[in-house]
C-alpha positions in Angstrom: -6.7 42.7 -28.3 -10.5 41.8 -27.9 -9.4 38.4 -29.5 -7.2 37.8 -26.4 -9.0 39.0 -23.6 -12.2 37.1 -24.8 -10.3 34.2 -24.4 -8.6 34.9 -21.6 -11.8 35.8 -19.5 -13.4 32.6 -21.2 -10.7 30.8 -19.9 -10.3 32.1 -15.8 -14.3 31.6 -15.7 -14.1 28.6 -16.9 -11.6 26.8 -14.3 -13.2 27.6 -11.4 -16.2 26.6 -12.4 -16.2 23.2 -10.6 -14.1 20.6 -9.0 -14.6 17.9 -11.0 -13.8 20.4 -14.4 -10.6 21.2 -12.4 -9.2 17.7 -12.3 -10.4 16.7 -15.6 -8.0 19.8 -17.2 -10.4 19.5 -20.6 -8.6 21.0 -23.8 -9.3 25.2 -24.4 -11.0 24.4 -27.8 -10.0 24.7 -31.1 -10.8 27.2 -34.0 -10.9 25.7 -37.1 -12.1 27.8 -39.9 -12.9 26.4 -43.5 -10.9 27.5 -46.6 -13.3 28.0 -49.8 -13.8 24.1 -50.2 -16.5 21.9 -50.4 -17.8 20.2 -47.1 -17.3 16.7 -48.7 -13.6 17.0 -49.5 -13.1 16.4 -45.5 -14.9 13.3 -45.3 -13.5 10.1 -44.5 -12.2 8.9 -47.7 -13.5 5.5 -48.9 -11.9 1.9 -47.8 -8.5 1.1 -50.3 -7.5 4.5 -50.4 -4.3 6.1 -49.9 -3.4 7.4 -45.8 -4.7 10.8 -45.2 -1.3 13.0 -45.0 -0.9 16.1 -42.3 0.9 18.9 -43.9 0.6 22.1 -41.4 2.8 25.2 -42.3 2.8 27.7 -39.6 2.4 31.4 -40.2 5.4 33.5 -40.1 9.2 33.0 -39.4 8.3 32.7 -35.6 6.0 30.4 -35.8 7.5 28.2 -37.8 10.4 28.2 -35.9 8.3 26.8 -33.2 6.4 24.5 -34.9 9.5 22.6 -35.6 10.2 21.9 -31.4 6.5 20.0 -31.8 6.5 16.1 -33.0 3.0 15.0 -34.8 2.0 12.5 -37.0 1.9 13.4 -40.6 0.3 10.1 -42.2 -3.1 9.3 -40.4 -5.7 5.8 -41.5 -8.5 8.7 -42.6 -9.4 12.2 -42.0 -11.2 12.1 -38.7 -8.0 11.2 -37.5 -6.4 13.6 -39.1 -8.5 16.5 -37.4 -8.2 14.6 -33.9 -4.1 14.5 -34.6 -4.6 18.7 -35.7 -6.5 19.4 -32.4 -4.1 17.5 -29.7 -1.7 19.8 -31.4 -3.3 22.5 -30.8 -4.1 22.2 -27.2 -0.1 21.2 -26.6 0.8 24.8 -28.1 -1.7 26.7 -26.2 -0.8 24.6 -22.8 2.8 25.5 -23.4 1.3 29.3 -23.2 0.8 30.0 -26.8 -3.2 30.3 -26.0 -3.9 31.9 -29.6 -2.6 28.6 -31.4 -5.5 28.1 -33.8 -6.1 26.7 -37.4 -6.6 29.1 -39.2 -7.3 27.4 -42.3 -7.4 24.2 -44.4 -8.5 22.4 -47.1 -7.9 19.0 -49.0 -5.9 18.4 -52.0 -5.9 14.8 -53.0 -4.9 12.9 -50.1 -3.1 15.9 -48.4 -5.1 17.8 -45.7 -3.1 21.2 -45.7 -3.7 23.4 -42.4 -2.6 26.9 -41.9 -1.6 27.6 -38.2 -1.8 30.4 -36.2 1.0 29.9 -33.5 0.8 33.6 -32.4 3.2 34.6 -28.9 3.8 33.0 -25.8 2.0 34.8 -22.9 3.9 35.6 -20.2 2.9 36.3 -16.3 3.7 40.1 -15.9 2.5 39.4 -11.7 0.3 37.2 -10.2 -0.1 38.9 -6.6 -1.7 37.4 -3.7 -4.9 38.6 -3.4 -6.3 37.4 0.0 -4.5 34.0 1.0 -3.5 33.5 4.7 0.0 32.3 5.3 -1.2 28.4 5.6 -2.9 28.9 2.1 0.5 30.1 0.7 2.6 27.3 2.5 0.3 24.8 2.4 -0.1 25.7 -1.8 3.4 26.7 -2.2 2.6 29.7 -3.9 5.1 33.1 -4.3 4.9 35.8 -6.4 8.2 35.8 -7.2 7.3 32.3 -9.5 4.9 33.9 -11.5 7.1 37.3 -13.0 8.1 37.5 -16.4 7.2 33.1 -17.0 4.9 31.1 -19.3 1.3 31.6 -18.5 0.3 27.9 -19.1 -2.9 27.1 -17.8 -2.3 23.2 -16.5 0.2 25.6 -13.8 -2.3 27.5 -12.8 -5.3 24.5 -12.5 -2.4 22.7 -10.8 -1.6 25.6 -7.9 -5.8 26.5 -7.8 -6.2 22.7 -7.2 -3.4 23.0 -4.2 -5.3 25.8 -2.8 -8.9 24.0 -3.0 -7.1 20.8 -1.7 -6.0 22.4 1.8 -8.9 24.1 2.1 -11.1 20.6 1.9 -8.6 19.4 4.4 -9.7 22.6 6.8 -13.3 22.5 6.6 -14.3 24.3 3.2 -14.8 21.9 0.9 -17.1 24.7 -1.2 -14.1 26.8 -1.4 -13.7 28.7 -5.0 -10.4 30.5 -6.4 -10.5 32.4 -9.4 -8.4 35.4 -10.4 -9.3 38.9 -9.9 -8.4 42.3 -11.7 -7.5 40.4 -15.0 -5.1 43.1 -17.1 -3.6 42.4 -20.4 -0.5 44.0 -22.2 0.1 42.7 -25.0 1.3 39.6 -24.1 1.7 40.0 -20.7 -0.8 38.9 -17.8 -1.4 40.4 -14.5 -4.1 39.4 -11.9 -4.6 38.7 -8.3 -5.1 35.5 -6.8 -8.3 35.2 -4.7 -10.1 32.7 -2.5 -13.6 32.1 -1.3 -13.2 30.2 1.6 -17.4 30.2 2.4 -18.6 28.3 5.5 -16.6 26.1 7.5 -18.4 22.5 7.8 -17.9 20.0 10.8 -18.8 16.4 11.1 -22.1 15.7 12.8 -22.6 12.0 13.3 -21.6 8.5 11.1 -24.1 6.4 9.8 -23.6 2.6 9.1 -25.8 1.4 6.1 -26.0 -2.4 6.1 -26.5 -5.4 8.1 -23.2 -5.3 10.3 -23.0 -5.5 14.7 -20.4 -2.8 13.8 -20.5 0.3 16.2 -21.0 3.5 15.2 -19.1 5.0 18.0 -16.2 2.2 17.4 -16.0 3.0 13.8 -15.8 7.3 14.8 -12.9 6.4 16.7 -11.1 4.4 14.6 -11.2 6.4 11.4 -11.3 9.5 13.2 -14.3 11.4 12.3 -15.8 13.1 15.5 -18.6 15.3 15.8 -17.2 18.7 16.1 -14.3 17.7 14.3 -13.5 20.0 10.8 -14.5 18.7 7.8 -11.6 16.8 5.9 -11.9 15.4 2.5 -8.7 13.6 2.5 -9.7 12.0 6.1 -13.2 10.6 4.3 -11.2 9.4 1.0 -8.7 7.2 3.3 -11.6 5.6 5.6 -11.9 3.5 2.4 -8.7 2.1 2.7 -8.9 2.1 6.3 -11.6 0.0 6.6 -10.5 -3.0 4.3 -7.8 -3.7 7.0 -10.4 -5.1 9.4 -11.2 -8.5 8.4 -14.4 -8.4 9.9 -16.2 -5.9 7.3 -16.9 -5.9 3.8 -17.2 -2.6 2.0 -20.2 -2.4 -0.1 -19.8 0.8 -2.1 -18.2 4.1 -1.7 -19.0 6.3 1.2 -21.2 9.2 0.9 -21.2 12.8 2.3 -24.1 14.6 2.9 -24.3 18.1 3.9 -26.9 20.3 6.0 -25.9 24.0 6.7 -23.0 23.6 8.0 -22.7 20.2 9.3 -21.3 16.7 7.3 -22.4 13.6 8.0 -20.9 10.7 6.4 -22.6 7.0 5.3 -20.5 4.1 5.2 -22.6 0.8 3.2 -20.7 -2.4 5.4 -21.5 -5.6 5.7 -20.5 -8.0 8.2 -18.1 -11.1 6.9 -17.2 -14.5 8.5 -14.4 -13.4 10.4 -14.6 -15.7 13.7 -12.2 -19.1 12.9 -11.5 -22.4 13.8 -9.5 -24.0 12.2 -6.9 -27.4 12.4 -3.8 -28.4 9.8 -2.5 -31.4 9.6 0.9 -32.1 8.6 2.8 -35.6 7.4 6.5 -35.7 7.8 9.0 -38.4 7.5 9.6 -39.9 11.4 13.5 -38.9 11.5 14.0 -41.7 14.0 12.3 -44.7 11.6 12.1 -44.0 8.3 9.1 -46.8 7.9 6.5 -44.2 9.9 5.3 -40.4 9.4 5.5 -38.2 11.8 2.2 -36.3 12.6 2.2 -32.3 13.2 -0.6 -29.9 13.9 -1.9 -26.7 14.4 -5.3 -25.4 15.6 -6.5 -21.6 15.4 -9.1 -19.8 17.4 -9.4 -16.2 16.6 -12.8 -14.2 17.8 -13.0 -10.8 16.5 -14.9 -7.5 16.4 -16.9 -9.2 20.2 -19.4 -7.2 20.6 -19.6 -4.8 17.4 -16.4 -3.1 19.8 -13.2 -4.1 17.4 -11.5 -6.4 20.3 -9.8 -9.4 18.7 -9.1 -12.6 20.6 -6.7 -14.8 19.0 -5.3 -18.2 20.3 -2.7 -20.3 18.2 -1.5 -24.3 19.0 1.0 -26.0 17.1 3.0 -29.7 17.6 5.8 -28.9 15.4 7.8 -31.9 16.2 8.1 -34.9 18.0 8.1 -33.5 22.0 7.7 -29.7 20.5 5.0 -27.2 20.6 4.4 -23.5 20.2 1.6 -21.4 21.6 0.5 -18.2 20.7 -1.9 -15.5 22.3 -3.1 -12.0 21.2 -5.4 -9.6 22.6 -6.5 -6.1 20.7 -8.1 -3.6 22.5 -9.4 -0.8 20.2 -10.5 3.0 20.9 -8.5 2.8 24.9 -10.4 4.8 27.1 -11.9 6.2 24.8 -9.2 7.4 22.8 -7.7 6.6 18.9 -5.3 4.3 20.9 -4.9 0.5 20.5 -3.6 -1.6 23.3 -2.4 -5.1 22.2 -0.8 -8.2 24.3 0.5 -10.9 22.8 2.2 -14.1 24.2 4.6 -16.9 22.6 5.6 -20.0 24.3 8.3 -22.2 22.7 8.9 -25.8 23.9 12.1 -27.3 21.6 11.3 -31.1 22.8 13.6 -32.1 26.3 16.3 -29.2 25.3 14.5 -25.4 26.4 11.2 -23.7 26.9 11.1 -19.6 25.8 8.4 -17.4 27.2 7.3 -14.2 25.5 5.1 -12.0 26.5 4.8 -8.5 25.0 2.5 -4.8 25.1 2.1 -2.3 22.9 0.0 0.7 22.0 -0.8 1.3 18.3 -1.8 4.3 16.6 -3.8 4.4 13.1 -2.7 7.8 10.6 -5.3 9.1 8.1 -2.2 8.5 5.5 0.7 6.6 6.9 -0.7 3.3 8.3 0.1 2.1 11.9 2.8 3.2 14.4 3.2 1.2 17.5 5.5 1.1 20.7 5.9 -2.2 22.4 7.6 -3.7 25.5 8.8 -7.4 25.2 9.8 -9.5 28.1 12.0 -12.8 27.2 12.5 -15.7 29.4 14.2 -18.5 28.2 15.1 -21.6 30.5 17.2 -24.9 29.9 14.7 -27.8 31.0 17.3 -30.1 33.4 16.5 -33.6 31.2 20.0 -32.0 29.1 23.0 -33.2 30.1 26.0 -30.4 31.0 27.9 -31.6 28.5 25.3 -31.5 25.9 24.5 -27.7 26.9 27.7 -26.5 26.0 27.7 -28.4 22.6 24.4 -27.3 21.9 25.9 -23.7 23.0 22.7 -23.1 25.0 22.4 -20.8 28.3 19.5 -19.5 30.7 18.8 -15.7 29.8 16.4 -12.6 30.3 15.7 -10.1 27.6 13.9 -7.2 27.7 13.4 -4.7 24.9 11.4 -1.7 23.5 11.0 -1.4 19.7 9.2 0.7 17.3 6.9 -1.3 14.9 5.0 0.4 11.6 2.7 -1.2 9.3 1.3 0.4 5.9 -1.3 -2.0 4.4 -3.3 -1.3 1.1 -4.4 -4.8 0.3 -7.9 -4.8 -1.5 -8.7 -8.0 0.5 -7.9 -9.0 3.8 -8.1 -12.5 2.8 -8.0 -12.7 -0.5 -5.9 -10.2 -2.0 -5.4 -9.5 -6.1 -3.7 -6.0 -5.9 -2.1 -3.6 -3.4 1.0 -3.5 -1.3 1.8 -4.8 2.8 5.2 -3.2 4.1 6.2 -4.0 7.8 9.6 -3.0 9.6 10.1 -3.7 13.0 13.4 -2.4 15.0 13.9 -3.3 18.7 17.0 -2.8 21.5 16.8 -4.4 25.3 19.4 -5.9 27.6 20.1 -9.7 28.2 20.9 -11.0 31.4 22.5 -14.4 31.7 21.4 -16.3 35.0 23.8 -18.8 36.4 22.6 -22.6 35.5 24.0 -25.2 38.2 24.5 -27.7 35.5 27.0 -25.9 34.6 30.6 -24.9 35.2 31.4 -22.3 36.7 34.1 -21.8 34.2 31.4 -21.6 31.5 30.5 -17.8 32.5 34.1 -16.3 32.8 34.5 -15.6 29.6 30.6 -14.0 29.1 29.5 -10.7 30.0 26.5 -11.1 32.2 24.8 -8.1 30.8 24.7 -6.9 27.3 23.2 -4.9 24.7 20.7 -7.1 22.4 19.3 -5.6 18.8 17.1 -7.1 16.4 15.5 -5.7 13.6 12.6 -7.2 11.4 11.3 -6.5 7.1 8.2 -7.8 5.6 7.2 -6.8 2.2 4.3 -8.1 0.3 3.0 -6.6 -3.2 -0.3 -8.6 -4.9 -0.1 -7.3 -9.2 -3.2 -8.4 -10.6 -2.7 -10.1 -13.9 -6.7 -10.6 -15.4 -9.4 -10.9 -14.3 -8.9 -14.3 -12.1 -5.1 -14.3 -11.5 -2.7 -12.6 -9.6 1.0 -12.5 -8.7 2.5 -12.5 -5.4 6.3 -11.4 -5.1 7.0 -11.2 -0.9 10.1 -10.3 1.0 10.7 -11.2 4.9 13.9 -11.3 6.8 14.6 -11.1 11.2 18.3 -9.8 11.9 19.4 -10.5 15.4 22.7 -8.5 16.8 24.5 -9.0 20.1 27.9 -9.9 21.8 27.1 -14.1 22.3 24.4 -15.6 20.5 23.0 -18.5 21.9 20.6 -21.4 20.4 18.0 -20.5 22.5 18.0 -16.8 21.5 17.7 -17.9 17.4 14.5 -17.3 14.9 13.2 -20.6 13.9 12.9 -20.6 10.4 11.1 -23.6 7.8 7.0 -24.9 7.6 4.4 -23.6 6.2 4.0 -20.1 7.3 7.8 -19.2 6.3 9.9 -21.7 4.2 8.2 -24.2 2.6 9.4 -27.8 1.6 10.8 -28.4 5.3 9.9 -29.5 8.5 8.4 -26.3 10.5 11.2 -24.9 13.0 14.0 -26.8 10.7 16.5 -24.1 10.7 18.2 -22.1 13.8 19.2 -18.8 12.4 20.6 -15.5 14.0 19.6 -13.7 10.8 17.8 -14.4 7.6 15.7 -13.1 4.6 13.1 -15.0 2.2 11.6 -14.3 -0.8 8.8 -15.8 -2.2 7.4 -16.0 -5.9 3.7 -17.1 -6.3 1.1 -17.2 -8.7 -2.7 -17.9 -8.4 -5.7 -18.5 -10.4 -8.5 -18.0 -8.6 -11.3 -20.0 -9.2 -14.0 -18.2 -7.1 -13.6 -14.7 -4.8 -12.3 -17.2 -2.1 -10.8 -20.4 -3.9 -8.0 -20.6 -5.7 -5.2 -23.0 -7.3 -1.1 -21.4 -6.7 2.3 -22.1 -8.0 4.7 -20.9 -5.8 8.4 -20.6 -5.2 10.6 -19.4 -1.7 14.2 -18.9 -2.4 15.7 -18.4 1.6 19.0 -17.1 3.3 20.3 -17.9 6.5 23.2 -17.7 8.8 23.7 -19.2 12.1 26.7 -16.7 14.5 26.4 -19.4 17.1 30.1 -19.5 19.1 31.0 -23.3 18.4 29.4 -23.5 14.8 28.8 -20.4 11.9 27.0 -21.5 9.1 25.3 -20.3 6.5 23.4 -21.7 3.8 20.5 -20.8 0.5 17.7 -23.5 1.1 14.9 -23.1 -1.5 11.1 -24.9 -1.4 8.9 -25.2 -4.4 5.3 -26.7 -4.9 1.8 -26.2 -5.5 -1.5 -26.4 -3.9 -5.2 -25.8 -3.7 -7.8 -23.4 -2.0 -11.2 -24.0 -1.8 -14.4 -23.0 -0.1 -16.7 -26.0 1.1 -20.2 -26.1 3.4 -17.9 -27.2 6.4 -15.1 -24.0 5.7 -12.1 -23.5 3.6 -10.1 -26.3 2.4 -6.4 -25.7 1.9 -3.9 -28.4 0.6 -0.3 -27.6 -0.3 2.1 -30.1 -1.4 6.1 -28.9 -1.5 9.6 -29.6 -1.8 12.8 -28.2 -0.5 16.6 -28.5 -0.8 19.1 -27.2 1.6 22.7 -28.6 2.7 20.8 -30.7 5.4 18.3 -32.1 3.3 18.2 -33.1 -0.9 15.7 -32.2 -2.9 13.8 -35.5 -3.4 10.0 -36.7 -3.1 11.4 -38.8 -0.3 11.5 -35.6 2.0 8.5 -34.1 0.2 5.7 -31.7 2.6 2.1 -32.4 2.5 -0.1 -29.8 4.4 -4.2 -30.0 4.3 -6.7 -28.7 6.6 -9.9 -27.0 6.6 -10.6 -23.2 7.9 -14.5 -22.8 9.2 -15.1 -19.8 9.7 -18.4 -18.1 11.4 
């Protein structure tokens, strides 16, 4: 009886002892006593001879009977791995609640180590009461009495539910709470104690410090990862800053941050650095003139994106693109961190869409985001659709292009989780965006037309889309990674136009084809690529996009697989980043052939 309640005290002093000692669950150790045998017979045996062999017999009919449920190895290279093989068999039987499993014994013969084991009984819980918990400690913990009468006392359960207990009350402002158990009483073998909890002082965060050369705000940076003077202490809030803060391309994370404590206050240090964020950039694009096939036809785009003005978070972002002969796209986008002073972010974007002579599609849109500790970014958004016929298209070629003046608006929900070690340069970690939207389209009345072309169309109806993006970066050494990416729009409504279509094809979604090639009411992509990088921001990719799409367009449904493949080349230089991508794509509109190959090249500077 002394025996097991030395042990047992030993081993409820010894759990609470310390946070770190609670997650790192080391082994109860071993007793190993000697038979009458020389020291030296246990030594590693000399190089050539035979495998140490394991033989362990257990003591009595019980034990044996138990020993058989339990695999180990019985032929080791040499006896140190013999004893370390002996131990971790040990530690399983007292972690499956036979806590007086020891050796009891053992000596060589030969080549055969022979053990003698101890299993003993299994302990049992007689009760575990609840000793001073509040109701949130036994929710939060999931802790009941009635799960700890008349079962194994194993002691990874117990570090397990004292870990849950410690865990909520870090994220309630105690992180020096302690749990041990109180009024220990043994019967034989059957425990019975009461579970208590020291909650100590609550602790609140006093101020954030930025370490580092960075314009950053302080009082930007408390509003965006939440941690407000006043505000109870949460460990779990300070461990996801981390990831927090490697979504904003602006910063570079230097090291961990720190907490230090004073009486009853927190403060927390964050090491940043500022990063070229700011960008200009240009991409210039060759395609085959589809009108004469002895000249290229040139494309562009051009980037400006400003971000973090003034230390404050606000982005500015414009976009210009020539797509085609006659078409362009523009894009705009305005972030507005911390609104009124509140975790809120305010964001307005705009698209513009000129398809050469045929249509022009305005799009502007608002939404409010909100950042969770755990769960990424929820935001609500209004968009506002206005797409117009331009009046160079004939009547006759509006209704075989199946085209139409209309009005959307919707309201969606849009949520982005985002792990990513590297906002630019990612090597591990998973993206994951859906997007789900419903409005109302309104058809106006074109002149051009006949009037016979709206009898048979409901003025008004119901328009849905919904939106995937999946991204996940597995790091395969130390200077290569592996990018497997899944995107896909779905548009639903009664009449489908031309107009109302995702564009789909160019660099940014399907490459090997001209950007804008396809019309599609729905479609999904996925995208297979490899790169070796060269430096932390050059690198050399392989890459694959296998595409889906189908057009629900009145006069014409298609559908088709187009797939791009091709390589290319990222490198930094004194001016900026130099990108060059070279592709080729197949479809039923176009053959795979160098003839109709992609290149893309430009240069990113960045400041």
């Amino acid at each position: 009886m002394y025996k097991i309640a030395a042990f047992l005290f030993s081993l409820v002093l010894w759990l609470p002892q310390a946070r770190a000692q609670v997650a790192e669950q080391k082994a109860a150790p071993v007793k190993v006593e000697q038979a009458k045998q020389p020291e030296k017979q246990v030594e590693k045996p000399e190089k050539g001879q035979a495998k140490v062999q394991l033989s362990v017999k257990a003591l009595g009919v019980d034990g044996a009977q138990t020993l058989k449920r339990y695999n180990f190895r019985q032929a080791l290279p040499d006896s140190a791995e013999a004893l370390k093989e002996l131990r971790a068999l040990v530690y399983r039987l007292q972690q499956d609640a036979y806590l007086l499993a020891s050796a009891d014994s053992m000596y060589f013969s030969g080549d055969t180590l022979h053990v003698k084991l101890h299993v003993g009984q299994p302990f049992e819980w007689a009760q575990l009461r609840n000793g001073n918990l509040s109701e949130g400690l036994l929710v939060e913990s999931g802790f009941r009495e009635k799960f700890y009468h008349s079962t194994p006392f194993r002691p990874a359960d117990y570090v397990k539910l004292q870990q849950r207990v410690l865990d909520y009350a870090e994220r309630n402002g105690y992180p020096f709470a302690t749990v041990w158990l109180d009024s220990v009483s043994i019967k034989g073998n059957k425990v019975e104690a009461a579970l208590m909890v020291e909650k100590a002082f609550v602790v609140t965060y006093d101020t954030l410090e930025i370490v580092g050369k960075t314009k950053t705000q302080p009082k930007f940076l408390m509003r965006y990862l939440q941690l407000l003077p006043g505000q109870l202490y949460n460990q779990d809030q300070v461990d996801a800053s981390q990831r927090m803060l490697t979504q904003l391309p602006y910063i570079k994370v230097t090291r961990s941050p720190q907490v230090r404590f004073l009486s009853d206050k927190a403060k927390v240090y964050y090491y940043l650095e500022d990063r070229q964020a700011n960008q200009i950039d240009g991409v210039v694009g060759f395609l085959p003139d589809p009108n004469r096939a002895d000249k290229l036809l040139v494309t562009g785009e051009a980037n400006l994106n400003i971000r973090n003005i003034g230390g404050s978070g606000k982005q500015l972002g414009l976009q210009w693109r020539r797509v085609s002969a006659g078409s362009v796209v523009l894009n705009g986008e305005y972030l507005h961190p911390n609104l009124f002073g509140s975790p809120f972010e305010a964001g307005l974007k705009f698209n513009l869409l000129k398809q050469d002579s045929t249509f022009i599609t305005v799009q502007p849109r608002l939404q409010i985001g909100y950042y969770t500790l755990r769960y990424g970014k929820f935001s609500v958004f209004t968009e506002w659709r206005n797409s117009r016929i331009l009046s160079e298209v004939s009547p006759q070629r509006l209704q075989q292009l199946d085209l139409a003046d209309a009005q959307t608006t919707t309201y969606g929900l849009n949520y982005l989780w985002n792990n990513l070690d590297d906002f630019y340069y990612p090597r591990r970690g998973r993206l994951v965006e859906l997007q789900f939207s419903a409005g109302t389209k309104k058809l106006l009345r074109n002149a051009d037309l006949e009037k016979s072309f709206y009898d048979t169309l409901e003025v008004k109806s119901s328009q849905l889309s919904l939106a995937l993006r999946l991204e996940n970066f597995l790091r395969l050494g130390k200077n290569s990674a592996l990018l497997t990416r899944l995107r896909g729009e779905a548009l639903f409504s009664d009449r489908i136009f031309l107009n109302d279509m995702y564009r789909l094809g160019g660099l940014s979604s399907l490459r090997g084809f001209d950007d804008y090639f396809f019309y599609a009411s729905s479609y999904g992509v996925g995208t297979l690529e490899y790169r070796l990088f060269t430096a932390s921001d050059s690198y050399v990719l392989l890459f694959y996009d296998q595409g889906y799409y189908r057009s629900d367009l009145q006069a014409a449904k298609l559908s088709d697989y187009p797939f791009g493949l091709g390589a290319g080349i990222s490198f930094s230089t004194g001016a900026g980043i130099f990108q060059l991508v070279y592709s080729l794509g197949q479809s039923e509109q176009q053959p795979l052939s160098f003839k109709h190959s992609k290149i893309h090249f430009g240069i990113t500077s960045k400041f």
